[in-house]
C-alpha positions in Angstrom: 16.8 69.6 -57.6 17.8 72.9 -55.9 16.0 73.8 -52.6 14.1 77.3 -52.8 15.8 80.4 -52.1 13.7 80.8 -48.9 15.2 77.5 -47.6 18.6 78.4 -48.5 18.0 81.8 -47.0 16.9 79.5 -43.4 19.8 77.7 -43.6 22.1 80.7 -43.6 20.1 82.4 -40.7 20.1 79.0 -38.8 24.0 78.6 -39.4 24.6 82.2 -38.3 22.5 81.7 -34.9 25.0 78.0 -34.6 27.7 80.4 -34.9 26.5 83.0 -32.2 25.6 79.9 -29.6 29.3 78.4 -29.7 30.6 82.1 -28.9 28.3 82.0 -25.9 29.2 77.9 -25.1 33.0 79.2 -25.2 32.2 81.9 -23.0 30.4 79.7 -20.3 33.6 77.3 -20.8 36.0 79.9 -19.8 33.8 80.7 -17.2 33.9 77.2 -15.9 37.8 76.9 -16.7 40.0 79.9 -16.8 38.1 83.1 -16.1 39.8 85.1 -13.2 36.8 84.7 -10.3 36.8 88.6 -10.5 35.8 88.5 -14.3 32.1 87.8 -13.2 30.4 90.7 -13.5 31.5 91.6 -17.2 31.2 88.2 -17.7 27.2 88.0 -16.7 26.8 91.2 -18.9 28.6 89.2 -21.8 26.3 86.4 -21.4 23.7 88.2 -20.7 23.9 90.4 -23.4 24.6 87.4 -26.4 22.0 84.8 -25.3 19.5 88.1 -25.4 21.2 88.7 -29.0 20.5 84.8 -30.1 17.0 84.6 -28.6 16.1 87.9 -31.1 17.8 86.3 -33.8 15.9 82.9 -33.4 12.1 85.1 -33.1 13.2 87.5 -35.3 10.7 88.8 -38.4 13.1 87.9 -40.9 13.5 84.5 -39.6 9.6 84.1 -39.4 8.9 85.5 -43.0 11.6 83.0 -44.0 10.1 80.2 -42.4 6.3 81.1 -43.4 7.6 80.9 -46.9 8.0 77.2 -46.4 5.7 75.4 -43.5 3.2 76.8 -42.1 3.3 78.1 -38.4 0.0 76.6 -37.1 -0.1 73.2 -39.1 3.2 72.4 -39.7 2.7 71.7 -43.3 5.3 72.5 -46.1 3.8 74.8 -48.5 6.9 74.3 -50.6 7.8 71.3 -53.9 10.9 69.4 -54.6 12.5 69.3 -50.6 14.0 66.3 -50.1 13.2 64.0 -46.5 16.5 65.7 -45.0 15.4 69.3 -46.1 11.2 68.6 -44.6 12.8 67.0 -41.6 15.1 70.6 -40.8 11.8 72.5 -41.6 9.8 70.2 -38.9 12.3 70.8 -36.3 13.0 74.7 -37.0 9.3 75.2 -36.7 9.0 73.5 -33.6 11.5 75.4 -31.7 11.1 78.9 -33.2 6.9 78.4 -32.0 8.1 77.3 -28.4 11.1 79.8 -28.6 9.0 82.6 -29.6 6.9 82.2 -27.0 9.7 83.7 -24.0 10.4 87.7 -24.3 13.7 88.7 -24.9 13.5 90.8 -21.8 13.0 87.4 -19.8 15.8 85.7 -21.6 17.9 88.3 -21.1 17.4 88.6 -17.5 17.0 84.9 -16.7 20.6 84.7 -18.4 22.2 87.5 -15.6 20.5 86.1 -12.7 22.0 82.4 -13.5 25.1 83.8 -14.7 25.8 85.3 -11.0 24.0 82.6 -9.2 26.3 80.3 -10.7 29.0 82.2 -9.2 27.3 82.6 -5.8 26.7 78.6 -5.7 30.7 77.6 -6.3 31.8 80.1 -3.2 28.6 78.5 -0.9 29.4 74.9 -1.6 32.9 75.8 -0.9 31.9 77.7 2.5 29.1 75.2 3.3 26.6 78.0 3.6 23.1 77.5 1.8 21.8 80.6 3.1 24.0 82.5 0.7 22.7 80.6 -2.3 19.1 80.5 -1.3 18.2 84.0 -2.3 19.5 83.3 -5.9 17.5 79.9 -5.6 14.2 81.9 -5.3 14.5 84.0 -7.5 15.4 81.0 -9.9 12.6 79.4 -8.6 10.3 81.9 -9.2 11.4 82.5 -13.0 11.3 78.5 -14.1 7.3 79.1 -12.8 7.3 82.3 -14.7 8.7 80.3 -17.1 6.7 77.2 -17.2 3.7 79.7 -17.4 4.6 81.4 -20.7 5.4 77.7 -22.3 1.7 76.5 -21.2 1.6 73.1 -19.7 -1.0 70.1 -19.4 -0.9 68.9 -15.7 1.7 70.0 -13.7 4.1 73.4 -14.3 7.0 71.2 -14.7 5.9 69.0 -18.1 7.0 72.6 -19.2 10.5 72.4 -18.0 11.3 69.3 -19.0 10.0 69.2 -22.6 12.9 71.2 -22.2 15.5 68.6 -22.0 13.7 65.5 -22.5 10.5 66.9 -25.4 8.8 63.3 -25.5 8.1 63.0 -21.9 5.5 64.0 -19.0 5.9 64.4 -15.3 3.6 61.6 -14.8 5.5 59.0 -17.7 8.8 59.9 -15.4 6.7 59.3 -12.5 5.6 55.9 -13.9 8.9 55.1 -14.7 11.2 56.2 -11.7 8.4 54.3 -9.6 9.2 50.9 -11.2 12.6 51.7 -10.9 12.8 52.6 -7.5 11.2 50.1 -6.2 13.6 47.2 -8.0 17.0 49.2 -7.1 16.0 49.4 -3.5 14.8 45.6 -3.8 18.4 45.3 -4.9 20.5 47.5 -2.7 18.5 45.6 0.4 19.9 42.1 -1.0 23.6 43.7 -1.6 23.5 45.1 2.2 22.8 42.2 3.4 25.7 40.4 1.6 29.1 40.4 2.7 30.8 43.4 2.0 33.6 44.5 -0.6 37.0 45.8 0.8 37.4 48.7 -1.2 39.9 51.1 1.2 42.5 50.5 -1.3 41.3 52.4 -4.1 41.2 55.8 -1.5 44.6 56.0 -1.0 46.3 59.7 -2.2 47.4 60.2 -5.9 48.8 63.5 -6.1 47.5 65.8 -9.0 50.6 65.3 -11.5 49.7 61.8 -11.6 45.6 62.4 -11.7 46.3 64.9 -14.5 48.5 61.6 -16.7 45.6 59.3 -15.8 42.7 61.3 -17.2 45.4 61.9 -20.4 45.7 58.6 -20.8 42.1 57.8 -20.5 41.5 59.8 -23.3 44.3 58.1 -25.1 42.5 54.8 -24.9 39.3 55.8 -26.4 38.8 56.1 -30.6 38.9 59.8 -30.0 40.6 62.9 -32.8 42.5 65.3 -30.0 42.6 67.7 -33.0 39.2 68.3 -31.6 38.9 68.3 -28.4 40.8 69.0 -24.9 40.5 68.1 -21.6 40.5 70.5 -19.0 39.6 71.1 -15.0 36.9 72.6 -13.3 34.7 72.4 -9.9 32.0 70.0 -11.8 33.0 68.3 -14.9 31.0 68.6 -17.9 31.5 68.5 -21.4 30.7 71.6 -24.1 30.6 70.9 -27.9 30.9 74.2 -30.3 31.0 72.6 -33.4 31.7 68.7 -34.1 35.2 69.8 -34.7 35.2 71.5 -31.4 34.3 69.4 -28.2 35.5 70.9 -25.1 36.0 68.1 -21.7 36.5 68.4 -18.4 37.3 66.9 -14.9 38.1 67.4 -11.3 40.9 65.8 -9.1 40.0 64.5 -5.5 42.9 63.3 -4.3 41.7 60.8 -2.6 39.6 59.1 -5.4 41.7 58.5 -8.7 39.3 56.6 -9.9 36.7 59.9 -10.0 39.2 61.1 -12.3 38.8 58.2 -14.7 35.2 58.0 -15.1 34.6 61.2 -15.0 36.9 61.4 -18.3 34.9 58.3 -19.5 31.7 60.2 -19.2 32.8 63.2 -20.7 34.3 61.6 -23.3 30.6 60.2 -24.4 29.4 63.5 -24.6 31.6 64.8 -26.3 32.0 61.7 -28.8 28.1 62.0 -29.6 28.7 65.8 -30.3 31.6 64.8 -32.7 29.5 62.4 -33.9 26.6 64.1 -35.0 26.7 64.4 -39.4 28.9 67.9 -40.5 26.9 68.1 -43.5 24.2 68.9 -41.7 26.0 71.6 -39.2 23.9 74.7 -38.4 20.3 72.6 -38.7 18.6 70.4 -36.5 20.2 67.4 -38.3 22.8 68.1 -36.5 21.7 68.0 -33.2 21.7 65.5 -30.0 18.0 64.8 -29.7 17.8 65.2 -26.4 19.1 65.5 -23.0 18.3 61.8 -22.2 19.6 60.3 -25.1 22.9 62.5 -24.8 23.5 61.2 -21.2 22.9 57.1 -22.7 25.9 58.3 -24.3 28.2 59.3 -21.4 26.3 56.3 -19.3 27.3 54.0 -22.3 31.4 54.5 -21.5 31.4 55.5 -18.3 29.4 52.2 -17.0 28.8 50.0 -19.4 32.3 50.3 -21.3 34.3 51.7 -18.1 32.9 49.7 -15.1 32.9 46.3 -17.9 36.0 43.5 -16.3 36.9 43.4 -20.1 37.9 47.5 -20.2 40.3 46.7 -17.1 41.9 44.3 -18.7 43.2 46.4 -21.2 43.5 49.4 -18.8 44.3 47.9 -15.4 48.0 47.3 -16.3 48.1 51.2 -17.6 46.8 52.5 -14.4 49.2 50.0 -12.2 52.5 51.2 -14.0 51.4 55.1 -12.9 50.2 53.6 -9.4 52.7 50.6 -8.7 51.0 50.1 -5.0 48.0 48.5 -7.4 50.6 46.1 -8.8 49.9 43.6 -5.9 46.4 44.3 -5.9 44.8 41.1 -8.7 42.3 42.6 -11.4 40.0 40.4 -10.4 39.7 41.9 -6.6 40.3 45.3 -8.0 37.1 44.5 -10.6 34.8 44.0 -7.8 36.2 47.1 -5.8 35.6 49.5 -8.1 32.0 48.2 -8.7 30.8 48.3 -4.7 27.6 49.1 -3.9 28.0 51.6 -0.8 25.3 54.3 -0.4 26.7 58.0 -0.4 26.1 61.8 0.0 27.1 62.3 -4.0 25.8 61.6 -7.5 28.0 62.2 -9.4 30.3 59.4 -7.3 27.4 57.1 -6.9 27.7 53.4 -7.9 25.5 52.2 -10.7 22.9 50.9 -8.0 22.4 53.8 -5.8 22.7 56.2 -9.0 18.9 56.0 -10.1 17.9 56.5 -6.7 20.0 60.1 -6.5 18.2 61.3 -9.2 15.0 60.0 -8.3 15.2 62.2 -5.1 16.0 64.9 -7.1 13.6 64.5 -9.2 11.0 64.7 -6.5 12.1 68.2 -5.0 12.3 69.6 -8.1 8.5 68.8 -8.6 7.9 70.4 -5.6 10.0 73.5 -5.2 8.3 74.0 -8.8 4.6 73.5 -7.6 5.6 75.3 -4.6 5.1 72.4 -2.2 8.3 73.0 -1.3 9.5 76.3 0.4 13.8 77.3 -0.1 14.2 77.4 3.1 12.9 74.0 4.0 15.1 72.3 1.2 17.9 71.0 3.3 15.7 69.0 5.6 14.0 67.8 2.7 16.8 67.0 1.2 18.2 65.2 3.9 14.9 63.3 4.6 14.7 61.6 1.3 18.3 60.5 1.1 17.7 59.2 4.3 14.6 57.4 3.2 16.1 55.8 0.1 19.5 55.7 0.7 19.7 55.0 4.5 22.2 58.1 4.7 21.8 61.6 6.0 24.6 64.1 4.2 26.6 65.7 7.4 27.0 68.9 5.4 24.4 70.9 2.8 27.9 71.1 0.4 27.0 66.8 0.4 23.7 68.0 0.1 21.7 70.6 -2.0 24.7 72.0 -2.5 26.2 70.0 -4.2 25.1 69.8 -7.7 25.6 73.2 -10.4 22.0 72.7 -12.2 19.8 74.6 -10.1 22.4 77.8 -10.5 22.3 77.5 -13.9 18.4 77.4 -13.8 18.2 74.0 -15.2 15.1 72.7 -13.3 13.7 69.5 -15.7 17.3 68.2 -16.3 17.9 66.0 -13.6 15.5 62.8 -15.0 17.6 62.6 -18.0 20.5 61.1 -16.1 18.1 58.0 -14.7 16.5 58.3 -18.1 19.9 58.1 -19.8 20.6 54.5 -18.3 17.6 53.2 -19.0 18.0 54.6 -22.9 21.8 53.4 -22.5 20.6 49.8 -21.7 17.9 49.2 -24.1 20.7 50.0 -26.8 23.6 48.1 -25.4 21.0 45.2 -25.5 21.1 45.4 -29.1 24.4 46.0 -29.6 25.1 42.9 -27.5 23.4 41.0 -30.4 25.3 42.8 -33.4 28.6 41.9 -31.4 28.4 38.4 -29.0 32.3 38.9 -28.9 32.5 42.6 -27.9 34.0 42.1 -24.8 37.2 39.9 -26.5 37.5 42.3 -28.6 37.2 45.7 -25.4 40.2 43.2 -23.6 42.3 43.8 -26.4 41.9 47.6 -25.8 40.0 47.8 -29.3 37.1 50.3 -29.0 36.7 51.9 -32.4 34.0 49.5 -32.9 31.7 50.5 -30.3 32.2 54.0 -32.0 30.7 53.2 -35.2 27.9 51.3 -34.1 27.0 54.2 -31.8 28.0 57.0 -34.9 25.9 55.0 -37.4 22.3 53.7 -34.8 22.3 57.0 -32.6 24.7 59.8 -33.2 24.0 60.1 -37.3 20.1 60.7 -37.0 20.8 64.2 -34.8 17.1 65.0 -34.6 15.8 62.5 -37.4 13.5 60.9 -34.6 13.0 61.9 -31.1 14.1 59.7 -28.3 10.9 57.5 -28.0 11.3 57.2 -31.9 14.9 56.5 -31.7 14.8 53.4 -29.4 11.9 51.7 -30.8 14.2 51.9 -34.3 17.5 50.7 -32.9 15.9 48.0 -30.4 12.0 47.4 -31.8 10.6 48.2 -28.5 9.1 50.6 -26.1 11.5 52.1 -23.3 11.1 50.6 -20.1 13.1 50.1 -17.1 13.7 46.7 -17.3 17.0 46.3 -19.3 18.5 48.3 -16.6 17.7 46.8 -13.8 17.7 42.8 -15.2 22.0 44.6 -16.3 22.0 45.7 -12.8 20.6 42.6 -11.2 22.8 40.1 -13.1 25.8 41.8 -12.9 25.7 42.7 -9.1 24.2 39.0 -8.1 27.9 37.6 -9.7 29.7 40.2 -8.1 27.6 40.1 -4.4 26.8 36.0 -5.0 23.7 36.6 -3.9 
C-alpha cells in the first residue's frame, strides 16, 4: 500500500535538509583539513549562514503542515491509515526532533554557529601558543549561550540534562552521575593495584617514525579492516575525527606525533568505527531517521569496539604485528608477546585521547565534572585551569605542566559541544555489554581476528547495531542485543581480567 502524499511530501523535505547538512559537514571537514587558516572569516559566514538556512528548513511552516497532516504535535499519535512500522517509526522520530528543534530561534542558531565557528579557530592557535587566556573570552561567551541554550530546551534538575539529551537523549545528569560513580570508584580500585605492580618497559614504542612512514601505517591500517575505500579517505588534521555525508561518503582522519606511531594506528582504528557505523547505517532509509546513529554513545561503542576491543586484543597483533615490523624493522627483535603488554600499559597521563583503557574513564569523568559546573556556573573561566589541574591530580595522581596538556587540549568546548564528553565513558560501557554477546555468538573470534579475518565482526555489528539507525534508542538497543540493563560492570570485570593477566596481580 502507497504511503499518503503528505508522508511522501516529508520524506522529500527531510531528504532535502540530509542534503543541505552534508554541504555543511564538508564544509567543517575542509575546515579541519585543507582550508588555508586565512579562509576563516568567509568560512564562519558560510557556516554561519547554511546551519541558519537548515535550522529554517527543519521549523519551517511547510515542514509543520506536512507533519500535522500525519502525527499529531502534542501526542504523538499518527492521524494517518495504512503506514507501515518503518514509515510510524520515521514519523516518531521527525516529530521529536522538529518539537525540540523548533524550540531554538534561528537568530540563536545562526549566531551560536559564528561564534563556534571562530572560536574553533581561536582554540587551534592557543593550544599551539599555550595561552588559555586567548581562548577564554570565546569560552564565555560559549558558556553563556549552552545556558541560554539549556534554558530554551527546558530541563528537569539541573541545566545540563538539556545538553546532553543532546548527544546521549535517554540519559540524565544524575543516571551519568550514578554511573561514572560506580565506575570511578572500580578503575581507581584498579589503577592502585596496577601501580603497585611492577611496571612495563614500554620506551621502545617512543622511538621517532618519521611522517612518510606514519602516513603507510595509518594506510595500511585501513587496509586491514572490511572497509569499501570507494567511500571513504583518510586524511590529517590537529584532532582526528571522523565525518559521514552520506553512507557512501565517510570522511577519516588522523594526526602524526612522531614520537608515538602507535597514536597513529588507533587513532585510524577509532575512526574507522565511526565511520564503518555511518556506512553501515540502511541506504534505503537515507534522508529519515532510520538512517541515523542513535546516539552519541552508541556511536563512540563503535569506535571503542576497534580501537580497544579489536585493536588493543593479542589476537589483532598477530595478524598485524608482522605488518607494522616490516615498515619498522627495529620492532623485529622486539617478541609480540612483550610488545602486547607494551602497548597495553597502564601509565597515568595529561591526554585523553592517548589514555590507556584504565585511566580513560577517569579523563572523561573529570570532564564530565567541570562541565557540570562551568554550566551551573559553579565554576568561573578563569578558575578552569586550577580546576582542571586539581582533579587530574586527584584521580590521576598527575598535574599537566602546560594548559595545551590541559583545558586546552580537547576541540569540544570550541565547537560548543558541552554534554558530549559522557558519551566516550558511556561508549565503553555500551561497547562492552555488546562484545559480551558477541563473545557468545563467536567462542572462536579471536582464531579467526589472528588470521587477519575481520569481516565478521562487521556483520554482526551491521545486522545487531548499525541496521536499526534510530529503531530503538540506546537503552532500548542494549537491552535487545544483550537482554539487560546497562551497567558498568562488563567494563570494568573486561578491564579487571584483562589487566590482572597482563599486571599478574
Amino acid at each position: 500500500m502507497k504511503p499518503p502524499k503528505a508522508f511522501v511530501d516529508l520524506r522529500e523535505l527531510s531528504t532535502d535538509i540530509h542534503h543541505y547538512t552534508s554541504i555543511l559537514t564538508l564544509l567543517h571537514w575542509d575546515q579541519e583539513t585543507y582550508m588555508p587558516p586565512g579562509a576563516i572569516g568567509p568560512r564562519s559566514h558560510q557556516i554561519s549562514l547554511l546551519s541558519s538556512f537548515i535550522h529554517e528548513k527543519k521549523t519551517s511552516r511547510k515542514f509543520k503542515e506536512t507533519l500535522e497532516k500525519l502525527v499529531s504535535l502534542s501526542t504523538g499519535k499518527v492521524k494517518v491509515k495504512g503506514l507501515g512500522k518503518a514509515e510510524q517509526l520515521m514519523l516518531r522520530e521527525w516529530r521529536k526532533d522538529f518539537v525540540r528543534e523548533n524550540k531554538l530561534p534561528t537568530s540563536f542558531v545562526k549566531d551560536f554557529s559564528q561564534l563556534t565557528s571562530e572560536a574553533s579557530q581561536v582554540w587551534a592557535l592557543a593550544k599551539k601558543d599555550n595561552n588559555f587566556k586567548l581562548f577564554a573570552p570565546f569560552l564565555e561567551k560559549i558558556i553563556i549561550a549552552n545556558r541560554k541554550k539549556a534554558e530554551i530546551y527546558g530541563y528537569g534538575d539541573h541545566p545540563y540534562d538539556a545538553l546532553l539529551e543532546s548527544y546521549e537523549p535517554c540519559m540524565s545528569t544524575k543516571k551519568v552521575e550514578t554511573i561514572f560513580d560506580g565506575m570511578q570508584k572500580k578503575l581507581c580500585s584498579l589503577l592502585s593495584k596496577i601501580q603497585d605492580a611492577k611496571p612495563i618497559d614500554d620506551r621502545f614504542l617512543y622511538k621517532k617514525v618519521d611522517d612518510q612512514k606514519q602516513t603507510k601505517l595509518g594506510e595500511l591500517t585501513l587496509a586491514a579492516l572490511p572497509f569499501d575505500m570507494e567511500y571513504t579517505r583518510l586524511d590529517f588534521s590537529s584532532h582526528p575525527f571522523s565525518t559521514a555525508l552520506h553512507p557512501h561518503d565517510s570522511r577519516i582522519t588522523t594526526r602524526i606525533l612522531p614520537q608515538s606511531f602507535l597514536s597513529t594506528i588507533f587513532s585510524v582504528l577509532h575512526e574507522a568505527g565511526h565511520s564503518m557505523y555511518e556506512m553501515g547505517l540502511p541506504l534505503k532509509h537515507w534522508g529519515t531517521p532510520l538512517c541515523a546513529p542513535v546516539s552519541l554513545s552508541i556511536h563512540e561503542s563503535q569506535s571503542r569496539w576497534w580501537e580497544t576491543r579489536i585493536g588493543r586484543s593479542l589476537p589483532f597483533w598477530d595478524h598485524f604485528y608482522p605488518i607494522v615490523q616490516n615498515l619498522i624493522p627495529s620492532l623485529k627483535k622486539i617478541p609480540l608477546s612483550r610488545f602486547y603488554r607494551a602497548i597495553n600499559t597502564v601509565t597515568p597521563s595529561f591526554t585523553r585521547v592517548e589514555a590507556d583503557e584504565v585511566t580513560y574513564g577517569l579523563h572523561v569523568i573529570i570532564r564530565f565534572e567541570i562541565e557540570k559546573q562551568l554550566i551551573s556556573g559553579d565554576l568561573a573561566v578563569g578558575d578552569l585551569p586550577d580546576a582542571w589541574n586539581g582533579k587530574m591530580k586527584e584521580y590521576l595522581g598527575v598535574t599537566p605542566p602546560t594548559d595545551a596538556l590541559g583545558c586546552l587540549q580537547d576541540i569540544h568546548w570550541s565547537l560548543g559541544d558541552f554534554g558530549y564528553f559522557p558519551t566516550y565513558a558511556l561508549g565503553n560501557l555500551f561497547a562492552s555489554q555488546f562484545f559480551s554477546t558477541f563473545e557468545k555468538a563467536f567462542p572462536t573470534w579471536e582464531e579467526t581476528v589472528a588470521q587477519g579475518d575481520f569481516v565478521f565482526i562487521k556483520e554482526w555489528l551491521n545486522t545487531h547495531i548499525h541496521s536499526w539507525g534510530r529503531t530503538y534508542n540506546a537503552e532500548e538497543l542494549v537491552k535487545k542485543v544483550t537482554g539487560k540493563t546497562l551497567s558498568e560492570d562488563p567494563y570494568c570485570n573486561y578491564l579487571k581480567k584483562k589487566y590482572s593477566e597482563i599486571y599478574k596481580l
